[in-house]
LUMNUKOL-979380 format. One record per residue (C-alpha): residue in one letter; x, y, z. Coordinates in steps of 0.5 Angstrom, whole numbers, padded with zeros to 4 digits, always signed. Layout:
BEGIN
AXYZ
...
// end
This chain:
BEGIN
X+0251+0322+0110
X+0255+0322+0116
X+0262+0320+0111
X+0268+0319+0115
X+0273+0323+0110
X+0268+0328+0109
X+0269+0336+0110
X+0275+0337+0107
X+0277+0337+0099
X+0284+0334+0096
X+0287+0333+0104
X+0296+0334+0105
X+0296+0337+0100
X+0294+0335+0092
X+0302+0334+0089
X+0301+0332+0082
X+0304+0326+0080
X+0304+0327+0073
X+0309+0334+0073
X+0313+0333+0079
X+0313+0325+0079
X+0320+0323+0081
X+0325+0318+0077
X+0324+0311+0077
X+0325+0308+0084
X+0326+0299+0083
X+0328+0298+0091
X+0321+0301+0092
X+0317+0296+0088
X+0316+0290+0092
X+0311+0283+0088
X+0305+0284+0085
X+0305+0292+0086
X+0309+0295+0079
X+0306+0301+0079
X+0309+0303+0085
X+0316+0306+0083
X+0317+0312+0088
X+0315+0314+0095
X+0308+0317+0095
X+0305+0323+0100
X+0303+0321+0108
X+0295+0319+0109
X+0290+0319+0104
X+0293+0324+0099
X+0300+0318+0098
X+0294+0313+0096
X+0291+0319+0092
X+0297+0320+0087
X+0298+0311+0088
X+0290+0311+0084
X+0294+0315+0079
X+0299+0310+0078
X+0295+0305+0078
X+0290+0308+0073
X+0297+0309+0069
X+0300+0302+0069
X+0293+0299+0069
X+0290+0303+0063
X+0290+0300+0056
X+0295+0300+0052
X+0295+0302+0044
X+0298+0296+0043
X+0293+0292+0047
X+0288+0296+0043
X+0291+0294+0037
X+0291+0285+0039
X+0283+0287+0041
X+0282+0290+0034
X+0285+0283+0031
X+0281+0279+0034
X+0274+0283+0033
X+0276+0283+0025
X+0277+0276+0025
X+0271+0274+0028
X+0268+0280+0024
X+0271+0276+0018
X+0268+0269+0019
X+0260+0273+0021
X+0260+0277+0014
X+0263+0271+0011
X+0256+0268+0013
X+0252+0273+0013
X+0255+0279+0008
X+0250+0284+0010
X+0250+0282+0018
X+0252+0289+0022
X+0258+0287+0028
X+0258+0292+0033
X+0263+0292+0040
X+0261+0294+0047
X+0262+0293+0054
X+0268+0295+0057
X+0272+0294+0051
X+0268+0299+0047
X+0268+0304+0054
X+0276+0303+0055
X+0274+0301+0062
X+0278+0294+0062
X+0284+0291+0065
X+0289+0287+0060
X+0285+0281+0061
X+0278+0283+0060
X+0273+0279+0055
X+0271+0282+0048
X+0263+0284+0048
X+0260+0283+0041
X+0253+0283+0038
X+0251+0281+0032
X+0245+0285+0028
X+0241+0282+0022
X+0234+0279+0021
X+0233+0272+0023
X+0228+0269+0026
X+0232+0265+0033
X+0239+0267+0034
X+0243+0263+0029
X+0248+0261+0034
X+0249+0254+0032
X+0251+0256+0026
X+0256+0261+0028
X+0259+0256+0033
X+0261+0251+0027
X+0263+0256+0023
X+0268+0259+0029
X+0270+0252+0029
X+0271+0250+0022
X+0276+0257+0021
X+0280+0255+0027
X+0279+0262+0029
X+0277+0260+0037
X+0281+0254+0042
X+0277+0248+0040
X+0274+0246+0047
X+0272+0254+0049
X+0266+0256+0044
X+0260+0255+0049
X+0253+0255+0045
X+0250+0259+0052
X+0242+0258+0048
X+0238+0257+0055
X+0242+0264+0059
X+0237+0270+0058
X+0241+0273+0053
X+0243+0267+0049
X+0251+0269+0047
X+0257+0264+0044
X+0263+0264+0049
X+0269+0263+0045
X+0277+0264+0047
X+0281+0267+0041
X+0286+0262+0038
X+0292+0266+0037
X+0292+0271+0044
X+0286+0268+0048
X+0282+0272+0049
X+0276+0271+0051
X+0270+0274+0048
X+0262+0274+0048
X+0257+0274+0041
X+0250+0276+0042
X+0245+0277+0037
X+0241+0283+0036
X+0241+0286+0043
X+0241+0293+0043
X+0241+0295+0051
X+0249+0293+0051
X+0251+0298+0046
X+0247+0303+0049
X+0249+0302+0056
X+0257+0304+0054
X+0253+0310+0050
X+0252+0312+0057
X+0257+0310+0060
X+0262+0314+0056
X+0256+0319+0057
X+0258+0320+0065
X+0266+0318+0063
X+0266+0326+0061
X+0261+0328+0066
X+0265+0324+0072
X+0272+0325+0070
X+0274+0322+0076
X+0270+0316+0074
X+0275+0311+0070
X+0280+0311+0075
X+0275+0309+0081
X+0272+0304+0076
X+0279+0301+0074
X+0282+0300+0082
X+0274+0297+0083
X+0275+0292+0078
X+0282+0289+0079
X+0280+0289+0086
X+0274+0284+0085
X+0278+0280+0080
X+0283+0278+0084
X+0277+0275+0089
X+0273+0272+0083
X+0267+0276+0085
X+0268+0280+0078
X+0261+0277+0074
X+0255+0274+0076
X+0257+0267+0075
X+0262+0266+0079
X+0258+0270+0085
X+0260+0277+0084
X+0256+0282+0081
X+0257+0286+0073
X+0261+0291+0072
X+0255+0294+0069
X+0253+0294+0076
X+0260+0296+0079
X+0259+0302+0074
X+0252+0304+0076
X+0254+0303+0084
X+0260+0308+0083
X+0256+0313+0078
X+0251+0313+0084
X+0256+0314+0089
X+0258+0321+0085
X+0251+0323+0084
X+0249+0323+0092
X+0255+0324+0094
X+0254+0331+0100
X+0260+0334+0098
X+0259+0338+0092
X+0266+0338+0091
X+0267+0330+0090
X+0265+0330+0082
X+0270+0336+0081
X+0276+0333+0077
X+0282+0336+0082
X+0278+0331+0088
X+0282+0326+0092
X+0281+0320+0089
X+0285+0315+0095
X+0279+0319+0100
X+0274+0318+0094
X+0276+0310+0094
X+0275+0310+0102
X+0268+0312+0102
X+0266+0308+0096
X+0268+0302+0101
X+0265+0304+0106
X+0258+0306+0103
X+0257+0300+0100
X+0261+0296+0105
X+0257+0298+0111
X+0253+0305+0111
X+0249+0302+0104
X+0241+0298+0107
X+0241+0293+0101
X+0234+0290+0104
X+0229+0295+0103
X+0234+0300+0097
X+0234+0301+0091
X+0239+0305+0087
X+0236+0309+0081
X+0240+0312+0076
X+0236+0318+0072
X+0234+0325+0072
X+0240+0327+0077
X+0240+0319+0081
X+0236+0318+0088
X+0235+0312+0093
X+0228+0309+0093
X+0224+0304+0097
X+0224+0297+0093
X+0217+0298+0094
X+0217+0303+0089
X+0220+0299+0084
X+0216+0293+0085
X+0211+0297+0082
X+0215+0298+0076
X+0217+0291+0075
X+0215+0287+0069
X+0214+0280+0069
X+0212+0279+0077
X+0219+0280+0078
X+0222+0283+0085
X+0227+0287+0087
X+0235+0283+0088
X+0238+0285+0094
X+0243+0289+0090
X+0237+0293+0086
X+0240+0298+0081
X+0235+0301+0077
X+0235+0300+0070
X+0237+0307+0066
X+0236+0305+0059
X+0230+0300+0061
X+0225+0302+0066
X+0222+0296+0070
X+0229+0292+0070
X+0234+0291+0075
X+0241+0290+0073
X+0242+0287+0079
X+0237+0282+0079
X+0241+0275+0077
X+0247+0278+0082
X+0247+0273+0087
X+0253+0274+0091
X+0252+0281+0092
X+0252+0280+0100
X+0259+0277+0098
X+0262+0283+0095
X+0258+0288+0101
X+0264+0283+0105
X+0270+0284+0101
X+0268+0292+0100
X+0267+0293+0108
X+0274+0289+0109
X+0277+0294+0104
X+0275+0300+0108
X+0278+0298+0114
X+0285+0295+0111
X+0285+0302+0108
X+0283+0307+0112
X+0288+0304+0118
X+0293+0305+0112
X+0292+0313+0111
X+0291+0315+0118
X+0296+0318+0123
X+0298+0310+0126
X+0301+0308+0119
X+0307+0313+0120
X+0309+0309+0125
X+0308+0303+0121
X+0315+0299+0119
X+0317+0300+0113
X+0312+0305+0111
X+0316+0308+0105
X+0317+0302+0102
X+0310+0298+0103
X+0304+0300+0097
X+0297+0303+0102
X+0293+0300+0095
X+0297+0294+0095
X+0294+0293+0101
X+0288+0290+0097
X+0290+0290+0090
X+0295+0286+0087
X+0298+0285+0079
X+0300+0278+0079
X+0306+0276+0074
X+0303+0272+0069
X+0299+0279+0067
X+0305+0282+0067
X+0308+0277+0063
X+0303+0277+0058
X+0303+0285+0057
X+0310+0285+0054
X+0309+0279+0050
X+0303+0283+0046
X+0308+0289+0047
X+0313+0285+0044
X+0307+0282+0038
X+0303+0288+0037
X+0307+0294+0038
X+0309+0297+0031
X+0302+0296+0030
X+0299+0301+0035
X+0295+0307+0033
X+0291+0311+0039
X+0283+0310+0039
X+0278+0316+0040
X+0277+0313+0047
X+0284+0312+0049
X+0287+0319+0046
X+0280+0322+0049
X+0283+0319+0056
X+0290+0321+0056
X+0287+0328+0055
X+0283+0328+0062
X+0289+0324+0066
X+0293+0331+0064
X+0287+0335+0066
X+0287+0331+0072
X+0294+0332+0073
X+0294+0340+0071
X+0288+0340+0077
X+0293+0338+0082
X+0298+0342+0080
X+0294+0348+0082
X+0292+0346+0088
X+0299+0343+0091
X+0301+0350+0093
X+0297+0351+0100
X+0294+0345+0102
X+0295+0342+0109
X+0293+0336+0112
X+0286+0339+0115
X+0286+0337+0123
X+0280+0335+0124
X+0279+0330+0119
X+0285+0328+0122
X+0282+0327+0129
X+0275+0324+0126
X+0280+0318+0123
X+0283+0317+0130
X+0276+0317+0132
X+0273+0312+0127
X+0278+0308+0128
X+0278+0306+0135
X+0271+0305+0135
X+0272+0300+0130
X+0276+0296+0136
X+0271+0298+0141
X+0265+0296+0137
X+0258+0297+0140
X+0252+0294+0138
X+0249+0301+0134
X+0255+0301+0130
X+0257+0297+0123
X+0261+0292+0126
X+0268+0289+0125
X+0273+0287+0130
X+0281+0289+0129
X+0285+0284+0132
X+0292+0287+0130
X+0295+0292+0126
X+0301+0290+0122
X+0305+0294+0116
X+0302+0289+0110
X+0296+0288+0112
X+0289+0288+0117
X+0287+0281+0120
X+0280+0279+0122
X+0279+0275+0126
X+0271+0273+0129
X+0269+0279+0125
X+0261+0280+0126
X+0256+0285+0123
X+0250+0288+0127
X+0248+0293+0121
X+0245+0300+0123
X+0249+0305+0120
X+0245+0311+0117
X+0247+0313+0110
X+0243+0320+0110
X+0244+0322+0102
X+0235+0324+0103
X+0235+0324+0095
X+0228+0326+0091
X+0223+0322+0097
X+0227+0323+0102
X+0228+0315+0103
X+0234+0314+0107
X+0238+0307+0106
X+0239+0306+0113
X+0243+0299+0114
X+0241+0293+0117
X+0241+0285+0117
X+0246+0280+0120
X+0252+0278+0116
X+0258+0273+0117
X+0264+0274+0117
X+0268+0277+0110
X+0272+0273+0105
X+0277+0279+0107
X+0283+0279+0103
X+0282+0271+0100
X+0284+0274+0093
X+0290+0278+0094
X+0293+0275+0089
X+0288+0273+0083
X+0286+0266+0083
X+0290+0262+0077
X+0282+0259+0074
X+0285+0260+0067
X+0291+0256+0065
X+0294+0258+0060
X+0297+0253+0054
X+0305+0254+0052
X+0304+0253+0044
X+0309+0252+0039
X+0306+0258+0035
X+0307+0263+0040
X+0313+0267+0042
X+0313+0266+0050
X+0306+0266+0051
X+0305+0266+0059
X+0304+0260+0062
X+0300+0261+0066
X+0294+0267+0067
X+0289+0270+0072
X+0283+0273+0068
// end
């Protein structure tokens, strides 16, 4: 793959923001980014140490753990009061440690019945007051049918199922590639807030999974021409950068397919049709199932085209705002490059000091967790070693200005999206087309090359830059100073 930032490893230099990190700056923190609390390196290597910041103020917390235990336990209660000898079991992203503080609860329930009893756990949800009355959901036509509820007490929302085992052997090998990729939480985080913010988070509101956002960027780490990307001192603001832009306009979504297993590969969608079951064919965004060969976990992601937008959008916003331009952007010092396409609104951060405020004297660190602080201080240690001799390589410097003038000067072989202006804050489009013919050469397994093509309108670009309000959240007499109001 012709990769812009390839070629160079930890680029200006890998200043690690865990030793050397400064004291808590306030003037430097402006809305919706209250991770940024110091002034970060130039270029790629200052989003690289703002990812981890991320990553460490969005990462679960043990008291948020802690709440999320509760509401498992009180609804584990009701289902062994109904049936004693049902076994309850946790996955997704709660079980993989992968979920922002507003993330669902994925269950399933194992026991023998003959259909789904969901009728009969919906009543007794109701009856024990455990969910708010208007938000258990009996969904019995979806493929798997599930019960939708809001948790009485905290509002969270959680999914039941019954006997469906793929979901808990999907965060089996989720977790699986966590240790192999430990990189991969940290894009997984960033990637998931920024598809939030814009709805395009679950296939229901035209998005895509984050079973399939995972698969995408485990599949980014397995292809990628660099040997050294899957290495943990890697730089993760170049790493973020690419992801965009393969998916964003380097990625053919017409005739490819991504494949998984045995080392990972890209396929022609001919080749998995011929797998498929049930005379099914292959989604625009086809992701071959590891765990069950002829499904496509992108099969129901209608809005895949939408989030190729969106991703495409973020590689231009930033790639402008690591490359030698932004220097001379005013108030550079002050301004978040990440905040460029992800915001924190207030209701969240309210709402984690509400269950800080709960739940705090009942913490205790998860496998998981602990297991994570662990790969975030071998991360840290990485960097370390590698701050004392690393430079700004020239030459990826010159390929940026390079890239990014023929952004603006577009001919009709090249991935298209027009810049009108540059600002310090942000990149606006205006009549932005897409001719899209950009090769991505990873020439995996059969040699199949993923080259793009197919016309596009114009991208949502930054719709979401602040997350949408779908969910409003009731003040009650029962909580201490719940938020009033809270994105999902």
């Amino acid at each position: 793959m012709n990769y812009l930032l390839s070629g160079s490893r930890g680029l200006g230099g890998s200043s690690s923001p865990h030793q050397q990190r400064q004291p808590p700056q306030p003037a430097l923190q402006s809305p919706g980014t209250p991770w940024k609390t110091r002034k970060y390196s130039a270029g790629v290597q200052g989003l690289h140490e703002e990812i981890i910041d991320f990553y460490d103020f969005m990462s679960p917390r043990p008291e948020e753990a802690a709440m999320r235990r509760e509401v498992v336990k009180r609804i584990e209660l009701v289902i062994k009061d109904l049936w004693p000898t049902a076994d309850v079991q946790i996955f997704g992203s709660f079980s993989t440690g992968l979920y922002l503080p507003t993330s669902d609860i994925d269950l399933v329930v194992f026991g023998k019945w003959e259909r789904p009893p969901l009728q009969l756990l919906e009543q007794a949800l109701r009856k024990h007051s455990v969910a708010e009355p208007y938000s258990i959901k009996v969904l019995d036509k979806a493929t798997v049918p599930i019960i939708k509820l809001t948790d009485q007490e905290t509002e969270v929302k959680v999914d039941i199922s019954f006997n469906v085992e793929t979901g808990v052997k999907a965060a089996r090998f989720i977790k699986e590639y966590m240790k192999k990729y430990s990189l991969l939480p940290y894009l997984i985080l960033v990637l998931k807030q920024f598809l939030l913010q814009r709805d395009l988070n679950e296939v229901f509101t035209g998005g895509i999974s984050s079973y399939s956002l995972i698969l995408m960027a485990i599949s980014f780490l397995q292809l990628h021409p660099r040997i050294d990307a899957r290495r943990a001192d890697e730089n993760l603001g170049m790493l973020l950068i690419e992801f965009f832009e393969l998916y964003g306009r380097n990625f053919n979504y017409l005739k490819t397919g991504i494949r998984i297993k045995n080392g990972g590969a890209y396929i022609a969608k001919e080749e998995i049709m011929k797998v498929m079951t049930n005379g099914y064919r292959p989604s625009m965004l086809c992701i071959e199932d590891p765990l069950l060969p002829g499904n496509d976990v992108g099969r129901s992601s209608y809005g895949a085209m939408q989030v190729k937008q969106v991703f495409d959008y973020a590689y231009i916003v930033l790639s402008h705002a690591v490359s030698p331009l932004a220097r001379s952007y005013p108030n550079r010092d002050s301004e978040s490059t990440l905040g460029r396409i992800i915001k924190v609104t207030q209701e969240v951060i309210d709402y984690r000091a509400w269950i800080k405020k709960k739940w705090g004297n009942k913490i205790s660190l998860s496998p998981e967790l602990d297991n994570r602080l662990k790969i975030r201080d071998q991360i840290a240690a990485c960097n370390g070693e590698q701050q004392q001799s690393r430079d700004v390589d020239p030459a990826y410097t010159q390929r940026l200005a390079l890239s990014l003038a023929s952004t603006q000067q577009l001919s009709s072989g090249s991935s298209a999206s027009s810049v009108s202006s540059l600002s310090g804050s942000d990149i606006q489009h205006n009549g932005m087309k897409f001719s899209m013919k950009g090769a991505h050469n990873h020439n995996q397994g059969n040699g199949y090359s993923p080259v793009s093509s197919g016309g596009m309108r114009q991208p949502v670009g930054n719709r979401g830059h602040h997350q949408y309000n779908r969910n409003i959240w009731r003040r009650k007499k029962h909580r201490d100073s719940l938020p009033i109001s809270l994105s999902r």
